[in-house]
C-alpha positions in Angstrom: -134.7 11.4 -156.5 -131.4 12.9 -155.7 -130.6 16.2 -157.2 -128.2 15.8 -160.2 -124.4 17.2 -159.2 -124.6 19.8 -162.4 -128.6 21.6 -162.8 -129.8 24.2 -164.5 -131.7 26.6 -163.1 -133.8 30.7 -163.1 -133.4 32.2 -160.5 -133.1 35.9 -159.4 -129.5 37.6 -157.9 -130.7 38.3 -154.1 -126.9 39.6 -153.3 -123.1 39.0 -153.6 -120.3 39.0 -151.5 -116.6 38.9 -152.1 -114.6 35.9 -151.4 -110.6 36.0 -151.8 -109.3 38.0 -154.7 -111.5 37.0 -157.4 -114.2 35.1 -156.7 -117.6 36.5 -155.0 -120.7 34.2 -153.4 -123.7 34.9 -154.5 -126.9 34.3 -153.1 -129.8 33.0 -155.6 -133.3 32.6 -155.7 -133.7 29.8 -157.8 -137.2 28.9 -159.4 -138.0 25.7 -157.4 -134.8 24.9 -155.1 -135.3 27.5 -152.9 -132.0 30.2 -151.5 -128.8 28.9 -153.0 -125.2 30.4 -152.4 -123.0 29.5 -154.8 -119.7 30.5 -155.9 -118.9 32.9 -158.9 -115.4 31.9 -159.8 -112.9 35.0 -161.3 -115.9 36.9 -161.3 -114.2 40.2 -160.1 -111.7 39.9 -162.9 -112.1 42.2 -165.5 -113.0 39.7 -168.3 -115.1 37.3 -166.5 -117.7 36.7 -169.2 -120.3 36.0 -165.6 -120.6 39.1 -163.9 -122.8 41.2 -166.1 -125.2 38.2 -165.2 -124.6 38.4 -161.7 -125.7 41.7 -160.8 -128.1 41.5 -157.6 -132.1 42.0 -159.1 -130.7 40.0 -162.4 -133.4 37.5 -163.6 -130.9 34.9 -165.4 -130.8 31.2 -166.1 -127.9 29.9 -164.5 -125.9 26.4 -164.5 -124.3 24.9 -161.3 -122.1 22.1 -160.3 -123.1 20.7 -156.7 -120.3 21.4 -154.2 -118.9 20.4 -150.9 -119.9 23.4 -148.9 -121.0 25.7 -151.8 -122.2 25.3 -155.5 -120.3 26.8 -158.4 -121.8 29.2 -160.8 -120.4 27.8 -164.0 -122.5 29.2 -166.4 -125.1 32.3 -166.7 -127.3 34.3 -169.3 -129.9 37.0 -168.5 -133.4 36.9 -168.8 -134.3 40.3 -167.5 -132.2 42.6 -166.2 -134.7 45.4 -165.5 -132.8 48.2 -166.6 -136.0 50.6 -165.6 -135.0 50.3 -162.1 -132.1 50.2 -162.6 -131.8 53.6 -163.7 -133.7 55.0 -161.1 -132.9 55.1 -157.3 -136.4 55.3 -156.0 -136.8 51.5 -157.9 -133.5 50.5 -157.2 -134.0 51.3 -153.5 -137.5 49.4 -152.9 -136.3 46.4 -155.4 -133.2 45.7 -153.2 -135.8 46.1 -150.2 -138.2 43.3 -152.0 -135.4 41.4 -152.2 -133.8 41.2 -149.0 -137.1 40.3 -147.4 -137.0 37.0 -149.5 -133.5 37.0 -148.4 -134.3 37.3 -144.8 -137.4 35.3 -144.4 -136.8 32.2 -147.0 -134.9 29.5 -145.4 -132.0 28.2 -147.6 -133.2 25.4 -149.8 -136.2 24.9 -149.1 -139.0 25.2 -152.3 -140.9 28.3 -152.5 -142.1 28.7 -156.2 -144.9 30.8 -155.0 -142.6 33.7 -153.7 -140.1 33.5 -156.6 -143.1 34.2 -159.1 -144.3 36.9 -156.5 -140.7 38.6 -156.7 -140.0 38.3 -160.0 -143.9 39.9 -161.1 -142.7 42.8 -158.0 -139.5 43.1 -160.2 -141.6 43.8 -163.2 -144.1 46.4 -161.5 -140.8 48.3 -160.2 -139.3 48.3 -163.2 -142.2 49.7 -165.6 -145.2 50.8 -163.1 -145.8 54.2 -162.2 -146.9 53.9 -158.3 -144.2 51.8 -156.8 -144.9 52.1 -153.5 -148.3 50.2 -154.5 -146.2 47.5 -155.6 -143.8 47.4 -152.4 -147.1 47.6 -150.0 -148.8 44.2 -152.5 -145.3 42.1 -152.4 -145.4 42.6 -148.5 -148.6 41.6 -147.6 -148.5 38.4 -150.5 -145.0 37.5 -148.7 -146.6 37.4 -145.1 -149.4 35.7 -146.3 -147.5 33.0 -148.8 -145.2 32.6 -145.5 -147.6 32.2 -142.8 -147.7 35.5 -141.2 -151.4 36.3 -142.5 -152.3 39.6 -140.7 -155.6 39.5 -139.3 -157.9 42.0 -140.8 -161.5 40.8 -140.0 -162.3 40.3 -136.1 -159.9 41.7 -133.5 -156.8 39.8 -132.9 -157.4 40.0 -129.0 -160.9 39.0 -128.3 -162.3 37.7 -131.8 -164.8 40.2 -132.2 -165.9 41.5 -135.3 -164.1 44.9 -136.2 -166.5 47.8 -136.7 -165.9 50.9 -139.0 -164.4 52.6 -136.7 -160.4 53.8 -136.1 -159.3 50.9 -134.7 -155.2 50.3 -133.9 -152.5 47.9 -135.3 -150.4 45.4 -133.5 -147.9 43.0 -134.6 -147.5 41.8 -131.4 -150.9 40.6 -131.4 -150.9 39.9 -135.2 -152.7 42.3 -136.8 -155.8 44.8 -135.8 -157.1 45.4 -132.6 -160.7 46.5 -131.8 -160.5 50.1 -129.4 -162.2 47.9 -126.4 -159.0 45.9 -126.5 -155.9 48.2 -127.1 -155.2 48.4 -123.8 -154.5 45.1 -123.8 -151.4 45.1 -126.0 -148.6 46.7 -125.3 -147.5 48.1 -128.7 -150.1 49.7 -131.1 -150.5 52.2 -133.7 -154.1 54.1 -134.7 -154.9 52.4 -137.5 -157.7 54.5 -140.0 -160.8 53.1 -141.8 -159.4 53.4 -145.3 -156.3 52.2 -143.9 -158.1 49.1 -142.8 -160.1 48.7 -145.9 -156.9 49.1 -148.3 -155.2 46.8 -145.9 -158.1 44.1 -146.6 -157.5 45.2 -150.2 -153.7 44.4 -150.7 -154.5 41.0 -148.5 -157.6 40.0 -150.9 -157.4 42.0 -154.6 -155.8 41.7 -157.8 -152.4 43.9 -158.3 -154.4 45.2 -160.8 -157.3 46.1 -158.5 -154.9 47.3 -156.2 -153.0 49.5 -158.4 -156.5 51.4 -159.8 -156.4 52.8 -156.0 -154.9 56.9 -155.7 -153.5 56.7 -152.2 -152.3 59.9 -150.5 -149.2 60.5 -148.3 -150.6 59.9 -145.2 -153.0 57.1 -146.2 -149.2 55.5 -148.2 -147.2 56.4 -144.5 -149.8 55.0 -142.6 -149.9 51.6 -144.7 -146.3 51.1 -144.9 -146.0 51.5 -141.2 -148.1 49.0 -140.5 -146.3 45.9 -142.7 -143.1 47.4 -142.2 -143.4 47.4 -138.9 -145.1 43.9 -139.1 -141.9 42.5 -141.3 -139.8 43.8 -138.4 -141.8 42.3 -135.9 -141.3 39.0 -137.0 -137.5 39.5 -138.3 -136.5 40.1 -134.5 -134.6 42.8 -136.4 -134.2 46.4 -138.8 -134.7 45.5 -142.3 -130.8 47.3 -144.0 -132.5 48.2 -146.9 -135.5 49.9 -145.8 -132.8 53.2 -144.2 -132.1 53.4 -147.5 -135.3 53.7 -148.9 -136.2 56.5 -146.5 -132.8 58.2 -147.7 -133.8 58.3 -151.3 -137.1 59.2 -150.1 -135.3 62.0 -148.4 -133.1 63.4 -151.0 -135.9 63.1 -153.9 -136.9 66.6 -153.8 -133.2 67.8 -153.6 -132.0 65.7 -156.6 -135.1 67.1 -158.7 -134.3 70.7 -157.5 -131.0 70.2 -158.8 -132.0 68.3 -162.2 -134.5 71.1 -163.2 -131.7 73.8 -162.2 -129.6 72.0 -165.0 -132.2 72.1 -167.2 -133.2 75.7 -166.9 -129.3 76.2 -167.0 -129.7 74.3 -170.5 -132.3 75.6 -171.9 -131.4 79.3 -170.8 -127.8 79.0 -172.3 -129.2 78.1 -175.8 -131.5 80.8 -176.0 -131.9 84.0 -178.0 -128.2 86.1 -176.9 -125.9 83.0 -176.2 
């Protein structure tokens, strides 16, 4: 059945663009039609009654009118617009991340409700949940997995033997973990820790909610994130843009809470007994 030339339609603000003066593409995640662009028309002008609902991470409902080239954005009302993250760079910086991997790795139009569901719950957990990176590491795995890039975690990915308790060693090259007899074998590898390997199995197998029970320390957090990061990139052919910045917040955390507890102090000393 042909697609009806004006649909309504969820979908979540992956990015925007600017086109000519006023207007702006933006690129939506709809619910069940996959990657749109469409265009947002006088959106930049100061009393477009659309931009508000246009933000990139904006869960919205959105009506559009089937195009030539592009589809136009003709109405739009937000559902969530996760204003936890929003006003909070260390969320803001891994939600854009989330969502330029869907960006990235969804081709345009094609259905993927599974993934929308996964981004929009990821959007949730960023916004209110306390261990964000838990949340990143879950949506990375689920996307490789819903997108058939399933790491493998149980026999090694060279020789098919079963993977004992032992430090064994990552490779996306030879998609996923590597028994010690057989690193050699591969070119590129990282050491790759038991409880690595056993959270790894974790976030490919468990619950969120089983997932997010877990305390997982630096190292163990660094150690995971390098391995589906590095995965991600593997198959992108490419740097993910977004994740620089998440390492630059991650930076300049402990320099913008120095500086927000100096204020305070500054506060608090300044009202005391002798001001």
């Amino acid at each position: 059945m042909p697609r009806p030339r004006v649909y309504k339609t969820d979908a979540i603000v992956l990015r925007q663009r600017k086109l000519g003066e006023a207007d702006k593409i933006v690129t939506l995640f709809t619910s069940h039609g996959g990657k749109v662009d469409a265009v947002a028309k006088g959106v930049r002008k100061t009393r477009s009654r659309l931009a508000g609902h246009l933000e990139p991470l904006t869960h919205g409902s959105y009506l559009l009118a089937e195009g030539r080239d592009l589809d136009i954005v003709t109405q739009a009302e937000t559902l969530d617009g996760f204003p936890g993250l929003r006003a909070d760079l260390d969320r803001v910086s891994r939600s854009l991340y989330c969502a330029e991997l869907a960006d990235r790795l969804l081709p345009s139009r094609s259905e993927a409700n599974p993934v929308f569901r996964l981004l929009l719950a990821t959007l949730g957990r960023l916004d209110q949940e306390t261990e964000i990176d838990q949340a990143v590491r879950f949506f990375e795995m689920r996307l490789l997995d819903e997108l058939g890039y399933r790491p493998r975690l149980d026999s090694c990915s060279v020789c098919d033997r079963h993977l004992e308790p032992v430090d064994n060693f990552w490779s996306s090259a030879a998609g996923g973990v590597v028994g010690p007899e057989c690193a050699s074998a591969v070119i590129e590898y990282r050491r790759l820790s038991v409880n690595a390997l056993k959270l790894l199995r974790l976030l490919q197998r468990g619950t969120y909610v089983e997932v997010a029970r877990v305390r997982i320390s630096g190292d163990l957090g660094a150690e995971l994130e390098g391995c589906l990061s590095g995965h991600i990139e593997y198959v992108l052919e490419r740097q993910v843009r977004s994740a620089a910045f998440v390492e630059t917040v991650r930076r300049s955390a402990p320099a913008i809470k120095g500086a927000e507890e100096a204020v305070t102090y500054s506060a608090t000393t300044s009202t005391g007994p002798g001001a």
